[in-house]
C-alpha positions in Angstrom: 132.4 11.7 -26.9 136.0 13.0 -25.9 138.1 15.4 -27.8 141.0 14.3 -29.2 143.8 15.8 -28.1 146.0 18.1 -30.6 148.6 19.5 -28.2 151.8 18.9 -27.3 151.4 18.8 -23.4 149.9 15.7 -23.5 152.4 13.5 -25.4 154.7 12.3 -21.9 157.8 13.6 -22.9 160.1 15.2 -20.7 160.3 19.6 -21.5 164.0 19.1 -23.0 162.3 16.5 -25.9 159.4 18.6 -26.6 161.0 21.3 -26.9 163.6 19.7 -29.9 160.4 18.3 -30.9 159.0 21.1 -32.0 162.4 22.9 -33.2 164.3 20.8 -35.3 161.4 20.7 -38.0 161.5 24.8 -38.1 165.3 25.0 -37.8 165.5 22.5 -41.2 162.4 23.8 -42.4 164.0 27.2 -42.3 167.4 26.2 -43.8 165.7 24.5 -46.6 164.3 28.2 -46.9 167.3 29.7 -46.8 169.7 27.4 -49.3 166.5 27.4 -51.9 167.2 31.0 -51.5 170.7 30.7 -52.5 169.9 28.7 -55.6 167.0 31.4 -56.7 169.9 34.4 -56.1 172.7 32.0 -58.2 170.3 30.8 -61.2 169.1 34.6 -61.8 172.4 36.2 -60.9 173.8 34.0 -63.9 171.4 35.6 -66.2 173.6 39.0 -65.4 173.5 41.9 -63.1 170.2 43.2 -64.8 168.6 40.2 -64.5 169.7 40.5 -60.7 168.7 43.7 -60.4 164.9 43.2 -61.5 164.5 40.9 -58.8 166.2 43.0 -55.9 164.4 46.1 -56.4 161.5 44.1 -55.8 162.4 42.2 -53.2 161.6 44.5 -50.3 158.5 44.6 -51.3 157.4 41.4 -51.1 159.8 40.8 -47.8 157.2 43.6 -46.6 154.0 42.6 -47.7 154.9 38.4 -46.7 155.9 40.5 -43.2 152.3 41.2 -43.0 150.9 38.2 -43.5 152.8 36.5 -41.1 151.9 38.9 -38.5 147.9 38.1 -39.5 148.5 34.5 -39.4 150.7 35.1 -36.2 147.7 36.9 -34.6 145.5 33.6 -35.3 148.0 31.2 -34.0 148.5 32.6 -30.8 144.9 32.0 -30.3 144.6 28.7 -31.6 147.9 27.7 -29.3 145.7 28.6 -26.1 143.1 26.9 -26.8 144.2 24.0 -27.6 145.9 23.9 -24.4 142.8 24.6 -22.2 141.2 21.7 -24.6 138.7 24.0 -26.1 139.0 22.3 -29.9 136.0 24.3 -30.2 136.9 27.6 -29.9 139.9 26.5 -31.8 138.5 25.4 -34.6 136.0 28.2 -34.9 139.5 31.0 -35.0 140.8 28.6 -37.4 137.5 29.5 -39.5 138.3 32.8 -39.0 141.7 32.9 -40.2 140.7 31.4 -43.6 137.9 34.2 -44.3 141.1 36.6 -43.7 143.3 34.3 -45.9 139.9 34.7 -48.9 139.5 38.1 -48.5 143.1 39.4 -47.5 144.6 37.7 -50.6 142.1 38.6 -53.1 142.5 42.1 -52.1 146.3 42.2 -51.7 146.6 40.3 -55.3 144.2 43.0 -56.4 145.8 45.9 -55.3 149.6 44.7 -56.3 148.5 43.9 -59.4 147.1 47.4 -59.9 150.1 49.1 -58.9 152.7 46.8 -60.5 153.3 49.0 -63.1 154.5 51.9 -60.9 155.8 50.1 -57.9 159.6 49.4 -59.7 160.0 52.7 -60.8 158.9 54.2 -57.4 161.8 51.8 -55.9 164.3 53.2 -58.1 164.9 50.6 -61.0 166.0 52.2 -64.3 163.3 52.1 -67.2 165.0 48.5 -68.5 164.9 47.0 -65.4 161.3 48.0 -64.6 159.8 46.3 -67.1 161.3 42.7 -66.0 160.4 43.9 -62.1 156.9 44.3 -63.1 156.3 41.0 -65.0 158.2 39.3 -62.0 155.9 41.4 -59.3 152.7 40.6 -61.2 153.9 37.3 -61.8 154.1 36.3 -58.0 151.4 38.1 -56.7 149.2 36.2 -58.9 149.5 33.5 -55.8 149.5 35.8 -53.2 146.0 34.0 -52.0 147.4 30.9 -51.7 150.6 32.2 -50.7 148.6 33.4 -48.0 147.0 30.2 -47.1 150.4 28.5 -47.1 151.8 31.0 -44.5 148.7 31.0 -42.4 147.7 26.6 -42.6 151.2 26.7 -41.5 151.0 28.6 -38.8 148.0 27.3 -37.4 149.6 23.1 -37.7 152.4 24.4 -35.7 150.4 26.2 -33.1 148.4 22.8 -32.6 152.2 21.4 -31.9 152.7 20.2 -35.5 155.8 21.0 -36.8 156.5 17.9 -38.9 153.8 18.9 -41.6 154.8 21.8 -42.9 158.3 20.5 -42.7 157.4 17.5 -45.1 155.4 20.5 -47.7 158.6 22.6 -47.4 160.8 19.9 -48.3 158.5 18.9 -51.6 158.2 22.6 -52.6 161.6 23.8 -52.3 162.7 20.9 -54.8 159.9 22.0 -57.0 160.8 25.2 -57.2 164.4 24.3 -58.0 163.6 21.8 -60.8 160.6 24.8 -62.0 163.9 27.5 -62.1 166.0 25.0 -63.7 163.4 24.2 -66.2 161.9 27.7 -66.8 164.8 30.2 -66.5 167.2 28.6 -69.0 166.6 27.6 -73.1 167.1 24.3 -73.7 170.6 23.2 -73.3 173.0 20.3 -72.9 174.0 19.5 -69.6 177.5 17.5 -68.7 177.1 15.4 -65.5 180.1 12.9 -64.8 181.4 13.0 -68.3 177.8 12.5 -69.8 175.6 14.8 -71.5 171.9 15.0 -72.1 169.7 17.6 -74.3 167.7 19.4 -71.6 164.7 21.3 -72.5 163.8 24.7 -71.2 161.3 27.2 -71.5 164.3 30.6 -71.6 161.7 32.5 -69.5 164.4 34.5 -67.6 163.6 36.3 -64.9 159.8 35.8 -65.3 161.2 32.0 -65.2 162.1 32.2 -61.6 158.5 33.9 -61.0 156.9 31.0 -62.6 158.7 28.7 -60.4 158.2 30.5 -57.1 154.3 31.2 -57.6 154.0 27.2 -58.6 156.2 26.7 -55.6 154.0 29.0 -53.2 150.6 27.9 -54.4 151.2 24.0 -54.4 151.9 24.7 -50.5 149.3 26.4 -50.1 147.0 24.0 -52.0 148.8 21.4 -49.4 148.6 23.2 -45.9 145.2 23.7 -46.2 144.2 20.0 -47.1 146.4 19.6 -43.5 143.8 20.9 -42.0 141.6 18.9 -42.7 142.8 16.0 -42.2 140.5 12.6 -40.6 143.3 12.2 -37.7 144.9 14.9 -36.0 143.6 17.6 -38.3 142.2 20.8 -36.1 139.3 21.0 -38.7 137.0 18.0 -38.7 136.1 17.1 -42.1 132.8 15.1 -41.3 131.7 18.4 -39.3 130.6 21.8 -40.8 131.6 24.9 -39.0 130.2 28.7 -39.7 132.7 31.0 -41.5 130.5 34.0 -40.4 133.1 36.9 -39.3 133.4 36.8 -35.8 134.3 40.6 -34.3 135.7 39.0 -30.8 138.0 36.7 -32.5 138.8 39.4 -35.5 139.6 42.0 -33.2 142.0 40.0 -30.7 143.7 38.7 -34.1 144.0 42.7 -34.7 145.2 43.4 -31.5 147.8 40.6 -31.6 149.4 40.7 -35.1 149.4 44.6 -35.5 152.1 45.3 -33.3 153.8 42.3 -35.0 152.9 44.0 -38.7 154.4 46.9 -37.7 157.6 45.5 -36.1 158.2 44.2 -39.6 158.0 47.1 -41.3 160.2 49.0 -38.4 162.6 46.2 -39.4 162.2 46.9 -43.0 162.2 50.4 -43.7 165.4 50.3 -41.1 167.5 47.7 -43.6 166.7 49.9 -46.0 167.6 53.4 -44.2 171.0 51.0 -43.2 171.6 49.9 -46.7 171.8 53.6 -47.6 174.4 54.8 -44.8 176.8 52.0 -45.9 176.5 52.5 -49.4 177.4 56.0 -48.9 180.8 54.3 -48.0 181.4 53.0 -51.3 180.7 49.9 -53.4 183.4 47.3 -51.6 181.9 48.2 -48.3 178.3 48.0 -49.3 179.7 44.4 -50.8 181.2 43.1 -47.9 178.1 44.0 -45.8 175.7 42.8 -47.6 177.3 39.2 -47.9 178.2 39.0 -43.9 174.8 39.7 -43.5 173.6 36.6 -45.9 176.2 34.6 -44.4 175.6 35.0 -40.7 172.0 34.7 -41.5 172.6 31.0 -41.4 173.6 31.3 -37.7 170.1 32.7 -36.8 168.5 29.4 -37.4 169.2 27.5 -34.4 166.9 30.6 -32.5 164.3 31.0 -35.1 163.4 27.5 -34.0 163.7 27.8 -30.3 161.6 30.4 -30.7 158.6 28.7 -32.6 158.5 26.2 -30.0 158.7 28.9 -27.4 155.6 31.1 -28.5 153.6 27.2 -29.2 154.5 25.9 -25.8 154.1 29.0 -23.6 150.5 29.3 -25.7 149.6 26.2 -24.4 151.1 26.0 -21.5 149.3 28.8 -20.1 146.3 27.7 -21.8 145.8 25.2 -19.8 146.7 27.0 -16.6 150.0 25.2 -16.1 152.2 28.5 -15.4 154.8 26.3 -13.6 155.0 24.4 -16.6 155.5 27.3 -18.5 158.3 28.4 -16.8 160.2 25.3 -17.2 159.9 25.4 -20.8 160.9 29.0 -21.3 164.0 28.5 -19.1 165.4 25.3 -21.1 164.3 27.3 -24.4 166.6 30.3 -23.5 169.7 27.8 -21.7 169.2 25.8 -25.5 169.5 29.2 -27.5 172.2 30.9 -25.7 174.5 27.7 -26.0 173.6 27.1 -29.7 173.9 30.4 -30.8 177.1 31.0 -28.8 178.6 28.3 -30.3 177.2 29.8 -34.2 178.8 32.8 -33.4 182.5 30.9 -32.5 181.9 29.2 -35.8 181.2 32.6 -37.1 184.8 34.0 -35.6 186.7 30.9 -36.7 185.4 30.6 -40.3 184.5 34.0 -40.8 187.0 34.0 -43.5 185.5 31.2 -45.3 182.3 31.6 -45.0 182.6 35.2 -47.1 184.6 33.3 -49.7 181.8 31.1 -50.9 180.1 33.8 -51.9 182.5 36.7 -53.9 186.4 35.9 -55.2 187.0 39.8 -54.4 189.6 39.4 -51.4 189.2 43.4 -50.7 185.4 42.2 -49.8 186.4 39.2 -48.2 188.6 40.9 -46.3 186.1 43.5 -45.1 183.5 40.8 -44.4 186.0 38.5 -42.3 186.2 41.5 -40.0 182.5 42.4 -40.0 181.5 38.3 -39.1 183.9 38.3 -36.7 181.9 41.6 -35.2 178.8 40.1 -34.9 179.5 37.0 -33.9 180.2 38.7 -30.0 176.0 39.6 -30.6 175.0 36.0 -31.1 174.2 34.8 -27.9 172.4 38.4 -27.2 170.0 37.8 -30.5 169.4 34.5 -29.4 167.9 35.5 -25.9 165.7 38.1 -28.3 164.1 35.5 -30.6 163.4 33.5 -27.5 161.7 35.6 -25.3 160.3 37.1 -27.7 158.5 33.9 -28.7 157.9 33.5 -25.1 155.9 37.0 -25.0 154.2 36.2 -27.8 153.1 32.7 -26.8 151.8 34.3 -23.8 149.9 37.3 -25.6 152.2 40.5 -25.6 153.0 41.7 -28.4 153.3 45.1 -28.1 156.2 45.1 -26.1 158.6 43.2 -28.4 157.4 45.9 -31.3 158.3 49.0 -29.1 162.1 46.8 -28.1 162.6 46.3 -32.3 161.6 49.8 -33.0 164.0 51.7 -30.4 166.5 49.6 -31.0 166.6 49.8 -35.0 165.7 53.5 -35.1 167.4 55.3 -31.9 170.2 53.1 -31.4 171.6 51.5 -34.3 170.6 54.3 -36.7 172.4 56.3 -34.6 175.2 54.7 -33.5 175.6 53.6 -36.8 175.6 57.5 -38.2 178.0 58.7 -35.3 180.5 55.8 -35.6 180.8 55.8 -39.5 181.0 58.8 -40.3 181.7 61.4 -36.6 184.4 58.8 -35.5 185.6 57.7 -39.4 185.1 54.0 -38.2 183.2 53.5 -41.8 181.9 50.4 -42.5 183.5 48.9 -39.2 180.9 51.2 -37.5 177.8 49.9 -39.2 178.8 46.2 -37.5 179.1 47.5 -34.4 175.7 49.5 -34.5 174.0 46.4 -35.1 175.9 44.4 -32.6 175.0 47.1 -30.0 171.2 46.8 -31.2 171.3 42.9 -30.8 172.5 43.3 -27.7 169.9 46.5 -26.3 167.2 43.7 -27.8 168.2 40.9 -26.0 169.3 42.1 -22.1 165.8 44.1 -22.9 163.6 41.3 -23.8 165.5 38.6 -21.3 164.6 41.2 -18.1 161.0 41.2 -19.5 161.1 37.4 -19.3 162.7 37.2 -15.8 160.2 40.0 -14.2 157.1 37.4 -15.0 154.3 39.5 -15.5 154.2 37.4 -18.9 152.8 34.1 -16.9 149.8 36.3 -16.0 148.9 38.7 -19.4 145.8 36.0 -20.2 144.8 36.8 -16.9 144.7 40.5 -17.2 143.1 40.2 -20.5 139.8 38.7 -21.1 138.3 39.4 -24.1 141.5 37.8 -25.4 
């Protein structure tokens, strides 16, 4: 009996439709993300600025440790994207197999070990003896579902490797409201509430700040719980559920998921520990300056999204595409995927220059910062087509099996350039906080001319070739 067919390659679409096929889930999905993260920052910063603070000390942390699982589930993927293309379900579904004994035993011991150390971690970060207290209970509180946190990132990975967007779309959509309704519920007492002129007596639990933690680890384990019954689904699941499969470790398929996602694991922490060096050179500028940067940044992160997409589909369709030996195929794709990103995010980053102004408003009253922040948007939105090209090929390498290269493009552009253009402009030319936006617009740019002349050289339609036991 035939296969099924799980791929996208097969569904008689032109490239242009597939490829918006597969983006416009991950563009919402990751705007749902990123407003849900607006309403998490709003309903704790209303509790007051030590309420905020228990939460941000922690927060690059977890950034960090959700980096790393991303690049293990990211090292599966990739795997499962190839073979599906080449129509071996079999192979597939065994390094799907594989990826859940990571997800058991990765989460168990990352709970484990940030459970342990939860009582230290705070302080380490800085947080004042008041504040540590509420940063544990809200670090032990969410890393209670780190395993199913886990799952949730990994299931999700895997459905859109097999060219399924739409799933974890449809789960991010249900778990973002329940994790607004969980913070409404859990952070505030019970209250009235005026809507429209009417009022209603509105219980709640006044958990504070271990409130929001509540809410997020519901939030993160119901999709979880949910991704992995996607999986197994009767149709167009890439685990049969009439079929047993051995969940023996594997060493071939462990150690090309190692070789994969490691250089992905540690471009995230480049990318980390760099925000945080950055965060530390502007706030030696003063407090409106570290202000105004930090909102530009959350506002033009909004811009990004158009890319993030593009580049999903990029890294599942180049996966399969070469996969299933179709390299000419694989060009088309990434060429419309790069033309798609550079006019959508050139056109974020004029939306960027023209409502730079407003954009900075919604977020602070303070016209010193909105000033400041006008100026810095308006900065960066001359890098957006240059990021763009970055997220793209990048995906593209990735989808073809490199993923080394983008690691050593994040990590000399973070630490060589930016840090130290950023440095020398600041503070050797007095440009101050003007500086730090141009640092990072000269980063986005050394990232994405470097990446796009990867792309155009080629040698990534051949990298399966040239590596067998991947």
């Amino acid at each position: 009996m035939a296969e099924p067919s799980l791929g996208v390659l097969e569904r008689g679409s032109s490239p242009a439709k597939t490829i918006f096929y597969l983006a416009w889930p991950t563009v919402l999905e990751q705007l749902l993300q990123t407003m849900v993260g607006y309403v998490d920052t709003a309903m704790v910063g209303s509790l007051g600025a030590e309420a905020t603070a228990a939460v941000a000390v922690i927060n690059p942390l977890l950034w960090l440790t959700q980096g790393g699982m991303n690049a293990a589930a990211a090292g599966f993927g990739i795997q499962v994207a190839r073979h599906v293309g080449v129509g071996n379900l079999a192979l597939a579904r065994r390094i799907v197999r594989q990826g859940l004994l990571v997800v058991v035993i990765g989460g168990l011991i990352l709970t484990g070990l940030l459970e342990f150390l939860a009582g230290w971690l705070p302080a380490l970060l800085g947080a004042a003896p008041r504040i540590a207290v509420r940063s544990t209970n809200y670090l032990r509180i969410v890393t209670s579902a780190y395993l199913l946190h886990f799952s949730m990132i990994m299931c999700g990975n895997i459905l859109r490797s097999t060219g399924d967007t739409q799933t974890p779309l449809r789960v991010n959509i249900f778990v973002n409201l329940l994790n607004v309704g969980g913070n409404f519920l859990l952070i505030f007492p019970t209250r009235t509430v005026v809507v429209l002129g009417a009022s209603w007596r509105v219980w709640g639990a006044g958990w504070g700040v271990e409130g929001a933690a509540v809410a997020t680890a519901l939030s993160l384990s119901v999709a979880g719980l949910f991704l992995f019954a996607s999986l197994f689904r009767k149709k167009g699941g890439i685990l049969d559920p009439r079929q047993r499969g051995s969940y023996k470790a594997d060493g071939g398929i462990l150690r090309t998921a190692w070789i994969l996602g490691l250089p992905m694991a540690l471009e995230r922490m480049s990318l980390s520990f760099g925000q945080l060096m950055v965060v530390r050179v502007v706030a030696g500028l003063g407090t409106l300056p570290l202000a105004a940067y930090y909102l530009s940044i959350t506002a033009e992160s909004i811009s990004y999204l158009p890319g993030y997409g593009l580049g999903m589909a990029a890294t599942t369709l180049i996966g399969q595409s070469l996969g299933a030996g179709k390299r000419d195929l694989a060009r088309v794709y990434a060429r419309l995927c790069n033309i798609f990103c550079v006019i959508m995010m050139s056109g974020a980053g004029v939306m960027l220059f023209i409502f730079s102004g407003q954009l900075i408003s919604l977020f602070t009253p303070d016209q010193g910062v909105v000033e400041l922040g006008r100026v810095g948007l308006r900065i960066m939105a001359f890098s957006e087509p240059f990021f763009g090209l970055s997220i793209v090929n990048t995906g593209i390498l990735r989808g073809a099996g490199e993923t080394k290269k983008p690691f050593l493009i994040t990590l000399t552009g973070m630490w060589c350039l930016r840090m130290g253009s950023m440095y020398l402009l600041c503070y050797r030319l007095a440009l101050g906080i003007y500086g730090a936006w141009v640092a990072m617009a000269l980063d986005l740019l050394y990232r994405g001319l470097v990446t796009w002349w990867l792309y155009m050289r080629g040698k990534w339609l051949y990298y399966w070739d040239n590596a067998e036991s991947i």
